[in-house]
Steps between C-alpha positions, in 0.01 A plus 500: 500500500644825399588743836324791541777840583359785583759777556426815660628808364561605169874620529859488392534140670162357403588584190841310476319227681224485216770468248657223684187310503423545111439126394459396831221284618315645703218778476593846591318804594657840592298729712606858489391812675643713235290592216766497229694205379841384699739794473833600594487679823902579533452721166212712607750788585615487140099565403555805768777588269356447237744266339253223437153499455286316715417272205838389539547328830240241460638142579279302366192615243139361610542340162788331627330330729202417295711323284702312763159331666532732835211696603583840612249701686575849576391720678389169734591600943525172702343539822515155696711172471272199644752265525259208614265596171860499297361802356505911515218729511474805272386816596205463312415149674651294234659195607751316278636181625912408506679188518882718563460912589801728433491863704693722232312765709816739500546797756296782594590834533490673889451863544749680746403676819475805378214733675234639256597257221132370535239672519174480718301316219793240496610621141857570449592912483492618195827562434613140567600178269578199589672319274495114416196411214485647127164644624730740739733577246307636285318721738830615644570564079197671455587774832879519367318537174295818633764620718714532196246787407592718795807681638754286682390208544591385802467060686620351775542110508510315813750215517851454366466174413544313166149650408560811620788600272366356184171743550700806668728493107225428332271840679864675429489370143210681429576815653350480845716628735531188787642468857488156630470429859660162663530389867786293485882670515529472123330402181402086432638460839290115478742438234800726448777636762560889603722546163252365282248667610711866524595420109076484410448777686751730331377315160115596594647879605656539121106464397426773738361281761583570851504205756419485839639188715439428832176739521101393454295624423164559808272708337335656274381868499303739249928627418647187441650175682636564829806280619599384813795759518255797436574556170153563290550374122251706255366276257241416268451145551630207687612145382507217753787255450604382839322222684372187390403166615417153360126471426438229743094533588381246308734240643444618867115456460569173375736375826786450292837550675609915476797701633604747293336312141375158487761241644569266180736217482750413220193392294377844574172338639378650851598314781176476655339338154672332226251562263555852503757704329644863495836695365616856414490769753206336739692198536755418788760245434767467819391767642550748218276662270591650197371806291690475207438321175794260431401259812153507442538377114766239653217385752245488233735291280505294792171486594407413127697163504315451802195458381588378229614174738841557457771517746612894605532668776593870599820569697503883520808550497545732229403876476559723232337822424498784238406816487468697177389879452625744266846554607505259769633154515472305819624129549474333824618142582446293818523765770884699449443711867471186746684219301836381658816516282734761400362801311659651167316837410563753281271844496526746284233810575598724207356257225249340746617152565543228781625169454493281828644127493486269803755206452516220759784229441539572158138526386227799474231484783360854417566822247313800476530700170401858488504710138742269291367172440703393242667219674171388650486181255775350615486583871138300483656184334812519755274534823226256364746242430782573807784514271800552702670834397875596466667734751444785199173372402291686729671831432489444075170440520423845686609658190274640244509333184564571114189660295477133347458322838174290385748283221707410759255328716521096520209346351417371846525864678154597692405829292133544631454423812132552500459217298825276536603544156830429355666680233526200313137483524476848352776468216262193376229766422454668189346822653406626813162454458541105450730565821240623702261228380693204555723577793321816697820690496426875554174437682588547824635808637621566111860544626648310272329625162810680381689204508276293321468679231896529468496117508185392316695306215835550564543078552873380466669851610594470849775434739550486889570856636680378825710210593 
């Protein structure tokens, strides 16, 4: 008899999941809240920007799925597991049954404590955006849009966190002038040391934008946004960045085992019921949840094989993230401010870059790139696999590279790390198009879209860089 999977949420991993399960046995339904097709969410600063269109970052066409044999209903909220039932209620009543459930359910976004932020009626203020669907993008695009209209324009964004800076460039892009306010000592402090974060800071300054660390912001008045230090910001409107949490309701209701997301094993089922499933940012594995991309397409990769009956499991063990705006490169591996080994750094302020390697007997545990991500390739491939470095190593690989960087990868070098692809994999393709079709290259955070196209083709011209 042919399972019945019912995943819940229509994002970035449910997507990747879907695609995994293309072929599969089993019946699949994807319930999603959102009333547009499976987008991605990483790129909706670039639709701030006005880079891409909106069009643009869908995943996965409703067609797609058509064709595939996977219903998709959008605009669908889940209100109720009943795990006895092996089914979930709708908020219409609707009941559809499940033989496996998969929570792809995400995060949700929390606002700050910041007085007068909501009103009496319980709506936000007026001025204020969060930031986290396409549905708040483009009202946030349609304000900037107005604001554009009128004399100095003027936003402050709260939170200096990936999000944070890809919106704050993209507001200064446009010509709105934008301070951004963070708590922490320094910018991406969750991922980045003190250097790192000084170099973005002095990058986002260049645009005109003036940062604010170790302030918040606690209220706001008919002027502006007050801080914590006195200081009253004027502005025209407010984007929320900072604070989020794994959407866990659903699960809690249910009785299914919650700390921080739902407690999932190496089959990423929930420990409290086997027949239940979840990944991406509302899942906890170890201990640890997520929020970026990369380890949520590796768990639905996983989780794929799984119900397919194969054998996989999920170790967790590795996290890389990217962050891509316009004149901002970001690449984070495993965590480079608490991992033990011997550091090799090399900042350089004036042209805005940090490079960060961790090495511990011989091998990389953790890097953290800032503004030059030419080597980032190779870094990946050496810290994936463990490869033991020479004494020199760590220091060549610090350096930035030649304008023709791409050729020089190995076929088997990690070039998006969204996605996992190779740039073997991408040599094989004939365009970039029929890249981003058969390997998903570029659809992630879209950090590695220059590179791409420089190798798209460009099969048998390579050699190692270092070694």
């Amino acid at each position: 008899m042919t399972e019945r999977v019912v995943i819940v949420g229509g994002g970035m991993a449910a997507v990747r999941l879907c695609e995994g399960l293309v072929g599969a046995d089993v019946a699949v339904t994807v319930l999603a809240d959102e009333r547009h097709a499976p987008y991605n969410r990483i790129l909706l600063s670039a639709v701030l920007e006005g880079t891409h269109s909106a069009d643009a970052l869908t995943l996965r066409s409703a067609a797609w799925f058509e064709e595939h044999g996977i219903e998709l209903r959008l605009d669908t909220r889940v209100v109720e597991i009943d795990r006895t039932a092996r089914e979930v209620e709708l908020v219409d009543g609707e009941r559809l049954g499940f033989d496996r459930l998969v929570l792809a359910t995400g995060a949700i976004p929390t606002l700050p404590p910041i007085r007068g932020l909501v009103r009496r009626d319980g709506t936000l203020h007026p001025k204020v955006h969060p930031f986290r669907s396409l549905e708040d993008c483009r009202r946030l695009d349609a304000s900037v849009t107005a604001l554009l209209e009128t004399p100095s324009p003027r936003a402050v964004v709260v939170g200096g966190g990936l999000l944070g800076l890809q919106v704050a460039r993209a507001l200064s892009v446009r010509g709105v002038l934008t301070e951004v306010v963070e708590g922490a000592d320094h910018l991406l402090a969750s991922q980045v040391g003190p250097a790192a974060g000084g170099v973005l800071a002095r990058d986002l300054r260049r645009l005109g934008t003036e940062v604010y660390t170790g302030a918040r912001a606690v209220r706001m008045t008919d002027d502006g946004v007050q801080l914590d230090n006195g200081a009253t910001l004027p502005t025209d409107l407010v984007v929320l960045t900072a604070g989020g949490r794994p959407s866990t309701a659903l699960a809690r209701r249910a009785g299914l085992m919650v700390r921080r997301g739902v407690v999932v094993d190496s089959a990423l089922a929930s420990v409290t019921d086997d027949r239940i499933h979840a990944l991406g940012d509302c899942a906890e594995h170890r201990r640890r949840t997520t929020g970026f991309v990369p380890p949520a397409w590796e768990q639905a990769e996983v989780l794929a094989q799984v119900l397919r009956g194969q054998e996989a499991s999920y170790d967790g063990h590795r996290n890389v993230a990217r962050l891509r705006a316009t004149g901002l490169d970001v690449a984070v591996l495993g965590d480079a401010q608490t991992a033990a080994g011997e550091v090799v750094e090399v900042t350089n302020p004036i042209t805005g870059s940090h490079r960060r390697l961790v090495v511990h007997g011989g091998r990389i545990v953790a890097a953290a790139l800032v503004g030059d991500l030419s080597r980032v390739g190779l870094i990946t491939q050496l810290y994936d696999r463990g490869t033991i470095l020479g004494p020199d190593e760590p220091g060549q690989l610090l350096l930035p590279e030649a304008v023709d960087a791409p050729a020089a990868l190995p076929d088997d070098a990690e070039v998006c790390a969204c996605a996992g692809v190779t740039a073997g994999a991408i040599r094989a393709c004939d365009s970039v198009a029929q890249c981003v079709d058969r390997t998903r290259a570029t659809t992630g955070c879209g950090g590695c879209a220059d590179v791409v196209r420089r190798l798209v083709g460009s099969a048998g011209v390579h050699r190692v860089p270092v070694g």
